[in-house]
Structure formats: structure tokens, C-alpha cells
VEXPA-955611 format. One record per residue: x, y, z of N, C-alpha, C in turn; residue number from 0; residue in three letters. Coordinates in steps of 0.001 Angstrom, whole numbers, plus 500000, padded with zeros to 6 digits. Layout:
BEGIN
REC  n.X  n.Y  n.Z  ca.X  ca.Y  ca.Z  c.X  c.Y  c.Z  nr  rest
REC  X  Y  Z  X  Y  Z  X  Y  Z  NUM  ALA
...
//
This chain:
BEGIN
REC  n.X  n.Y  n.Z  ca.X  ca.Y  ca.Z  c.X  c.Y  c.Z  nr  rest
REC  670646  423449  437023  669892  422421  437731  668756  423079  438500  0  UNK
REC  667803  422020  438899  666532  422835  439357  666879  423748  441045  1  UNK
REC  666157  424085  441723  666818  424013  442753  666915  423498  444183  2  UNK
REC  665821  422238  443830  666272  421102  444745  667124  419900  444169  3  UNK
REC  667803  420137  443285  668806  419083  442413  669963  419451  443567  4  UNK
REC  670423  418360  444455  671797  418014  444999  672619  417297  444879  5  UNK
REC  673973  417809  444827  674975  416750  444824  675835  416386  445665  6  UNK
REC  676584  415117  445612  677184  414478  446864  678074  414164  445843  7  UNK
REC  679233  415087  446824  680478  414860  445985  681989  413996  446768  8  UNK
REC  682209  412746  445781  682863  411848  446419  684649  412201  446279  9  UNK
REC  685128  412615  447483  686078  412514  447579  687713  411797  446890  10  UNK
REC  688464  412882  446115  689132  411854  445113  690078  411046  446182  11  UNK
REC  691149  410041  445352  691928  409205  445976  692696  409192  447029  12  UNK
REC  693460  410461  446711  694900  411052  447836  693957  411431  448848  13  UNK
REC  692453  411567  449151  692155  411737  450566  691358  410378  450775  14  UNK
REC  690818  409767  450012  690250  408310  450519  691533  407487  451003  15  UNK
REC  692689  407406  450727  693637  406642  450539  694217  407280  452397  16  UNK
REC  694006  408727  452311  694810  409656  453718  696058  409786  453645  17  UNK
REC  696064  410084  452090  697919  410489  451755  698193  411841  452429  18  UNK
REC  699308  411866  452866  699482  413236  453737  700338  413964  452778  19  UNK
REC  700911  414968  453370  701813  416263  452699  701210  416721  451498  20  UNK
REC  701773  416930  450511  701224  418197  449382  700045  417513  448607  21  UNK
REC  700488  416248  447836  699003  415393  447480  698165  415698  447666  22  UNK
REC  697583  415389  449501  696583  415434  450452  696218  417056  449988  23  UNK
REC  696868  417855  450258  696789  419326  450580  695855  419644  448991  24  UNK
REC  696808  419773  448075  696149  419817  446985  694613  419431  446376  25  UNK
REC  694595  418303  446661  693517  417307  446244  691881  418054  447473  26  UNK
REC  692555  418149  448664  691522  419094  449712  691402  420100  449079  27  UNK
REC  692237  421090  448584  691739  422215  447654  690992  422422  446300  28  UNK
REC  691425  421391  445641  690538  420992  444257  688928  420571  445069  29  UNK
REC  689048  419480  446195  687713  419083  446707  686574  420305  446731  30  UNK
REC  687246  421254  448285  686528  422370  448503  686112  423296  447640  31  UNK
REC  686870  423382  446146  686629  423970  445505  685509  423702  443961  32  UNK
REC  685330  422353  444350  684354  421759  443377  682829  421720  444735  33  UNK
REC  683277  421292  445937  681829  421399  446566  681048  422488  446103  34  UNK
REC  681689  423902  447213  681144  424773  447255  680525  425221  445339  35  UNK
REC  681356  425083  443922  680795  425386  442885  679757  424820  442739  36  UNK
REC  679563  423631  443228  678355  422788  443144  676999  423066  444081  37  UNK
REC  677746  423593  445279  677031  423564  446339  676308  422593  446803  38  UNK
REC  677573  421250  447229  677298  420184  447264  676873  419896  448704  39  UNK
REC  675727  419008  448745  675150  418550  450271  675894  418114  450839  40  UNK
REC  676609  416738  450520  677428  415682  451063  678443  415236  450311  41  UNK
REC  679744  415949  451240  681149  415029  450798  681289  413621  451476  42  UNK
REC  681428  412735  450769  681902  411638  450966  683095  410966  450872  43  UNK
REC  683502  410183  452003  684715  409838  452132  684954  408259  451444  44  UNK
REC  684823  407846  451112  685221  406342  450906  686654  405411  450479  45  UNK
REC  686913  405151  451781  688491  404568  452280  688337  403030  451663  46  UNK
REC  689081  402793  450931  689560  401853  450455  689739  400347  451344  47  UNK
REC  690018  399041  451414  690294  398457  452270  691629  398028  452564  48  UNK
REC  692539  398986  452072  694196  398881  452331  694106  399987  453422  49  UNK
REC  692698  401012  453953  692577  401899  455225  692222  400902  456226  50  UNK
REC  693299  400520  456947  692745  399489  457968  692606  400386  459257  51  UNK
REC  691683  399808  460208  691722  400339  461690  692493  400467  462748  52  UNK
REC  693954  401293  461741  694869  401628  462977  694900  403092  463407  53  UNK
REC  695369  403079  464765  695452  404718  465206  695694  405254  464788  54  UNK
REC  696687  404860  463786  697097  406844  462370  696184  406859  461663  55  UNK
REC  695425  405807  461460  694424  405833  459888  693169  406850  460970  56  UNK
REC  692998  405923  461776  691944  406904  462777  692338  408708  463090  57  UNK
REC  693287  408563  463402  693894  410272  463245  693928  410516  462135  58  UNK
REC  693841  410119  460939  693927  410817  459546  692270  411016  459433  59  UNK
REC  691959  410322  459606  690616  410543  459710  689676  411506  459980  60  UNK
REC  690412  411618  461181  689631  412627  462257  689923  413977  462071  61  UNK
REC  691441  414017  461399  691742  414806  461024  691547  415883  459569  62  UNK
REC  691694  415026  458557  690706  415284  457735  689305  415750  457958  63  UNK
REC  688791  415024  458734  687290  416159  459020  687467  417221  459692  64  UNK
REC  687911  417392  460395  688806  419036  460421  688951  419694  459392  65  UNK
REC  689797  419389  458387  690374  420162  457923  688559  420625  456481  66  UNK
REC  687620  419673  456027  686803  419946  455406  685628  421134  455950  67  UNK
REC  685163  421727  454948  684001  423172  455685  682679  422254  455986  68  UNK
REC  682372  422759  457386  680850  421683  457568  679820  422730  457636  69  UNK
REC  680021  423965  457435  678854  424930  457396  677956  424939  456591  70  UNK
REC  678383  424213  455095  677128  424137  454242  677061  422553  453360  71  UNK
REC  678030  421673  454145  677773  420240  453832  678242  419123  454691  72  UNK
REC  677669  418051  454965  677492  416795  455529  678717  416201  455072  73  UNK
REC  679330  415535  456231  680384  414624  456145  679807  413286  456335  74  UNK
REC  680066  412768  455581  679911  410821  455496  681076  410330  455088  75  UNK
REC  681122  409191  455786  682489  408162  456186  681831  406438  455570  76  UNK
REC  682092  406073  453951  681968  404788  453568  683852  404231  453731  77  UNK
REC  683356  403054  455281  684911  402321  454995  684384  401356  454556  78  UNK
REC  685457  400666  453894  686000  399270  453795  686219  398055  454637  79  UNK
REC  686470  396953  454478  687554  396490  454671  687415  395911  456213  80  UNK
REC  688261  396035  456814  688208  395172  458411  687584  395952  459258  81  UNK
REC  687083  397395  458956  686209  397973  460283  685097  397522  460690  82  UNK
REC  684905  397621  462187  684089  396855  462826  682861  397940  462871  83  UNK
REC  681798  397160  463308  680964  398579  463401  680973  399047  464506  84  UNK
REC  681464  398282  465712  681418  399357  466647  682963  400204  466579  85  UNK
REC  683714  399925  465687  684988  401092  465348  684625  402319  464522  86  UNK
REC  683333  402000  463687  682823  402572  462778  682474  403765  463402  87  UNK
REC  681430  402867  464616  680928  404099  465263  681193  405274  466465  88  UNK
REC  682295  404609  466780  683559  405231  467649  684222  406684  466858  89  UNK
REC  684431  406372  465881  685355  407256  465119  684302  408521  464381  90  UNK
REC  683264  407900  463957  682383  408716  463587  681898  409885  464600  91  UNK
REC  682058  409086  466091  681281  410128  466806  682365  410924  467583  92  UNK
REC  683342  410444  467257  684189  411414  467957  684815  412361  466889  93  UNK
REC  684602  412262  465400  685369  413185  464868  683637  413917  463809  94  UNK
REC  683019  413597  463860  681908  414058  462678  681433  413934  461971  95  UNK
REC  682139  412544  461252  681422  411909  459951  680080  411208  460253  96  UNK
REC  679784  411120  459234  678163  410106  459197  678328  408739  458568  97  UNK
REC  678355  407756  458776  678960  406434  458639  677790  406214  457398  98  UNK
REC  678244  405711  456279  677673  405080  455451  677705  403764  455106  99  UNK
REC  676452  402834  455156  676101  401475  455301  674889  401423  454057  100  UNK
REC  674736  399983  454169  673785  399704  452605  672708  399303  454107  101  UNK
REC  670988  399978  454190  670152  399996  455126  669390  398809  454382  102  UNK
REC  669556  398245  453706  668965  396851  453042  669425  395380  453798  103  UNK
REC  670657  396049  454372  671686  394683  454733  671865  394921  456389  104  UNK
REC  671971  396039  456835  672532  396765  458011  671648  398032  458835  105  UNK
REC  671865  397889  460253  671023  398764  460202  672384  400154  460455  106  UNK
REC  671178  401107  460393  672173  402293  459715  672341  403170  461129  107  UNK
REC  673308  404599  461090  673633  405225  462455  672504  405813  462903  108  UNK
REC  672118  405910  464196  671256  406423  464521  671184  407605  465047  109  UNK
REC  670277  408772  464644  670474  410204  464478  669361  410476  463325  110  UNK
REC  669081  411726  463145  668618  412300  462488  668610  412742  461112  111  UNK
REC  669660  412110  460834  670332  412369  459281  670485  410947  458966  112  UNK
REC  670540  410234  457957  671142  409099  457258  671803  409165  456072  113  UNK
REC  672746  408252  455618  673095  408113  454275  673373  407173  453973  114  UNK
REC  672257  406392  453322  672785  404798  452792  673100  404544  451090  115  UNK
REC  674049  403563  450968  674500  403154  449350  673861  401840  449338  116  UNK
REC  672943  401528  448324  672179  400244  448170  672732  399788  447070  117  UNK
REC  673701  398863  447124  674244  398068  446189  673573  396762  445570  118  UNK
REC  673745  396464  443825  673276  395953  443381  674308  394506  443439  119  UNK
REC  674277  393475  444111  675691  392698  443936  674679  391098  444350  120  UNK
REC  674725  390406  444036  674075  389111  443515  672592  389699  444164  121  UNK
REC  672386  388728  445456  670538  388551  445343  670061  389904  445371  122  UNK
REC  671169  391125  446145  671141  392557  446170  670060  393146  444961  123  UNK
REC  669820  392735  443831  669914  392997  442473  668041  393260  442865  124  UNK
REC  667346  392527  443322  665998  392201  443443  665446  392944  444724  125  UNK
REC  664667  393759  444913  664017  394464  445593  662892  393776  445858  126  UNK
REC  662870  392742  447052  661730  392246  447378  660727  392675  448665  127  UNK
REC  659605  392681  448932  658807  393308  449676  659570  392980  451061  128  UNK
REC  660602  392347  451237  660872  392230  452810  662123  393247  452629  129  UNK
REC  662978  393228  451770  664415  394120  451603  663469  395407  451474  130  UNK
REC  662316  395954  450989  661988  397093  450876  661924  398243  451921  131  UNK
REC  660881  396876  452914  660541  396762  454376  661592  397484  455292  132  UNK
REC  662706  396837  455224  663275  397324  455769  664475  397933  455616  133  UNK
REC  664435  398713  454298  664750  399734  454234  664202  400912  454975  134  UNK
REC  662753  400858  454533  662071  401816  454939  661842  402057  456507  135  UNK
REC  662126  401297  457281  661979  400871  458778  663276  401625  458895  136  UNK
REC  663901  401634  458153  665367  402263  458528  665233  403844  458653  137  UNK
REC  664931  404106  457535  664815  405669  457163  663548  406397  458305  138  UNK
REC  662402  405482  458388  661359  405882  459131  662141  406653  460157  139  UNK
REC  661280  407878  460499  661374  409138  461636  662739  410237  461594  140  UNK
REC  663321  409929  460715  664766  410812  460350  664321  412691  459470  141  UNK
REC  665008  413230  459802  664880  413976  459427  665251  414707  457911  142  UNK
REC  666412  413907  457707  666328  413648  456309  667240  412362  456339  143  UNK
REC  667036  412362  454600  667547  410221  454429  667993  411157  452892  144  UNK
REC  669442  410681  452729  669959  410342  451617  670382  409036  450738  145  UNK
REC  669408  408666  450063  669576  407107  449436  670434  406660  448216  146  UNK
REC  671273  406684  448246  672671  405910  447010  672311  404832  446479  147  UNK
REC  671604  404797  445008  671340  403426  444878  671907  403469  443202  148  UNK
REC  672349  401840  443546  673297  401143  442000  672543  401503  440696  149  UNK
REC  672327  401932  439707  671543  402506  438669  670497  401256  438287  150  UNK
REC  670543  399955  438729  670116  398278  438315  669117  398655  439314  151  UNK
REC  669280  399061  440520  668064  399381  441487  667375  400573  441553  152  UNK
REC  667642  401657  440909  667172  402823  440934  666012  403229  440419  153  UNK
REC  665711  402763  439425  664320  403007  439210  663254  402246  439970  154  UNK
REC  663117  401444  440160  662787  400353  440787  662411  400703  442388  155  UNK
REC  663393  401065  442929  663525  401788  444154  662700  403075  444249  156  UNK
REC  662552  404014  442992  661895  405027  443757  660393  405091  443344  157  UNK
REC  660555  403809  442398  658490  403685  442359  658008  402950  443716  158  UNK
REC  659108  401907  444499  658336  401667  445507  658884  401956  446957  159  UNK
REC  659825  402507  447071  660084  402750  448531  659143  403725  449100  160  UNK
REC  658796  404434  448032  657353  405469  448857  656195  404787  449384  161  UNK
REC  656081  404053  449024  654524  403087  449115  655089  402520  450754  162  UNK
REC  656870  401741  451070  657328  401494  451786  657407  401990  452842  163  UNK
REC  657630  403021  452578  657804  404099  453806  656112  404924  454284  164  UNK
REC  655155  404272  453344  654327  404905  453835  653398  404082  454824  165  UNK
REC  654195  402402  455219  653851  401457  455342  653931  401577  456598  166  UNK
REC  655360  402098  457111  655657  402373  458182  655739  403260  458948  167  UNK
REC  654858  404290  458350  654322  405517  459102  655615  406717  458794  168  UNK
REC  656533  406759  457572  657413  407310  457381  656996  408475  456572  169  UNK
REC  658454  409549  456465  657692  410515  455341  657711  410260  454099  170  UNK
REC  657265  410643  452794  657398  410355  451673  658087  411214  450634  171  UNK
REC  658723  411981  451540  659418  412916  450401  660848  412740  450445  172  UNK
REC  661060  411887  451210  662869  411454  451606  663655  411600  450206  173  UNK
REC  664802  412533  449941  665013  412926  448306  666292  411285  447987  174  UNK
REC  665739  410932  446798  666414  409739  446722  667749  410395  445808  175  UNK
REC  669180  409984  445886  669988  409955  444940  670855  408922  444378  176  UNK
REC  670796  409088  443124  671199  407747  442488  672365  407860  441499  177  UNK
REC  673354  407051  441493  674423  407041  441354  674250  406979  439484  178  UNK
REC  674726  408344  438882  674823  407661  437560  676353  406973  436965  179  UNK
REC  676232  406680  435874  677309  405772  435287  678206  405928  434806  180  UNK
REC  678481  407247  435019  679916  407984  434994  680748  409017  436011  181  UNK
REC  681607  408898  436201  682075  410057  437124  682162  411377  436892  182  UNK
REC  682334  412391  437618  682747  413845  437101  683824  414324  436315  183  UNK
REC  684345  413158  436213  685734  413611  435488  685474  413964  433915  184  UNK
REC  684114  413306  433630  683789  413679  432536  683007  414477  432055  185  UNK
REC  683020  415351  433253  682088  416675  433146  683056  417603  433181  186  UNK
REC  684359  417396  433503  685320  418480  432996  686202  419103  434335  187  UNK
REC  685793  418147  435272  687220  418063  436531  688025  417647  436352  188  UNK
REC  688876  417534  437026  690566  417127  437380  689961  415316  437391  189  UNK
REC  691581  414484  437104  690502  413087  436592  690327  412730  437855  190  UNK
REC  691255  413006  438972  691754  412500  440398  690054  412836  441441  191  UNK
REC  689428  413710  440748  687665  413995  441202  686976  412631  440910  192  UNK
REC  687117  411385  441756  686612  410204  440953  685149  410242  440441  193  UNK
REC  684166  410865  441179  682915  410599  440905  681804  411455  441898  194  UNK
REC  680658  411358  441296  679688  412491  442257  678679  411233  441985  195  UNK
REC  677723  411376  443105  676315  410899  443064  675005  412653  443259  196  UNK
REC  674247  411987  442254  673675  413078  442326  671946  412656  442778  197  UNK
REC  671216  414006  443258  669762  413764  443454  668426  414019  442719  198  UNK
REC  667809  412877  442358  666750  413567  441613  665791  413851  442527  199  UNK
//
């Protein structure tokens, strides 16, 4: 790959899920050991919505980011399900993750880093000059912006969010990554590796 090609590698089940004992253990070792081969930017967490907002799920949580290496990649936290955003953002800031939100719909954490998933799911599908808008209002002044978008929006997205962001006095080199249409498992990981998003 070139060598600004990055990948964001999504966390398999037994840790989205916060299965504990050997599972957990295992599955953290296969993880760390596919980042670093990759030399992946951003692990991502994405908890299911059977992870509801109770105090163990929150200690598994927190805990788990512990236990991942943050010296050469970004932790992001996509929940599910009944979390609130101000639980979202409670937990995030007390344990390290970077909360992942769709910046089309929501506005996103505030800080210097972002990571949004732009889902394609009914009117979602259409990139119109006001959803563009404020995307780009989102990302504007960050230091870097990682963008997740549904493969239905992806092209689409990176002929005009530049024009977007240049609307709003933003930078234009924000590296977009876009989700392709298969997981890693078929690049020759373990199958339990559900999937990577990668950057062009």
C-alpha cells in the first residue's frame, strides 16, 4: 500500500460484545496482532445494542481501553442501542475512546480528532447541499477528521465534501475512508476479525 494508505481496524465480536475470560483474551491478541501488521490508525469498537448502559458494561469498557496499545493508534467507541449522548460522553472521557457518530445527523465530540460513519439508510442515501453543509461545519478546524462512509455515498462524498469544507473555511485534505464491501476475513484473517475500513 502507498504510504499514506490507512487502516481502521474493527474490532471482532468477543470484544464488541465485552466477553470476558479466555475469548476476550484471545480475540485482544489476534486484534493487537493484526493492528500493529497493518499499522493500523484506528481500532474501533462497535458494541452491539444487547451492550446496554450498565456499570459492568461501562467497566468493560473502560477496561478494555486499557488493556489496547494507544502509542501508535486511536481508540473509537461506535455504541448502539440505548446510550445517551451525554453517557456517551461520560465514558469516553473518562476512559479514552473517541465516540463515533454519523456528523450528517449529529453533531460529533469535540476535540481535535474526529471519527464519523455516514450511513446510507433511507433519505441518508442523497447528499444534499444542506447534509453536505454540515458535515463539513462539523469537521471544520480539527486537526484531523476520519470519514466512514457507506460505499452508496462514497464516491459522491469525496467529489464534494472538499468544495464543502472549503465553504467553511475548513482544510481540504481531511483523508476520507470508505468502507469497502467485504470484510478482512477475506483477506486471510481469523473469520471472528469482522471487518476493516480502509483510507484512500
Amino acid at each position: 500500500m502507498p504510504p499514506s494508505f490507512a487502516f481502521s481496524l474493527l474490532l471482532p465480536r468477543p470484544l464488541a460484545e465485552l466477553q470476558v475470560g479466555k475469548t476476550q483474551e484471545d480475540s485482544l491478541a489476534r486484534s493487537v496482532e493484526a493492528a500493529r501488521a497493518l499499522q493500523a490508525s484506528v481500532l474501533v469498537l462497535a458494541t452491539p445494542p444487547t451492550v446496554r448502559p450498565t456499570k459492568a458494561n461501562v467497566d468493560r469498557i473502560t477496561e478494555l481501553a486499557a488493556k489496547l496499545p494507544r502509542d501508535a493508534h486511536l481508540l473509537a467507541w461506535e455504541p448502539s442501542g440505548l446510550w445517551s449522548p451525554e453517557e456517551i460522553a461520560r465514558v469516553a472521557a473518562s476512559s479514552g475512546w473517541l465516540p463515533v457518530v454519523d456528523a450528517a445527523e449529529h453533531e460529533v465530540h469535540p476535540g481535535p480528532v474526529v471519527y464519523t460513519r455516514l450511513r446510507a439508510i433511507g433519505k441518508a442515501t442523497r447528499l444534499g447541499p444542506h447534509r453536505l453543509q454540515h458535515i463539513a461545519s462539523e469537521l471544520a478546524g480539527r486537526r484531523e477528521a476520519f470519514v466512514v462512509a457507506d460505499p452508496r455515498i462514497g464516491p459522491k462524498l469525496a467529489a464534494s465534501l472538499e468544495a464543502a469544507l472549503s465553504r467553511v473555511g475548513g482544510e481540504r485534505d481531511i483523508p476520507l475512508i470508505f468502507k469497502p464491501s467485504q470484510g478482512i476475513e477475506h483477506g486471510g484473517f481469523d473469520d471472528d476479525l469482522e471487518g476493516f475500513d480502509e483510507e484512500q
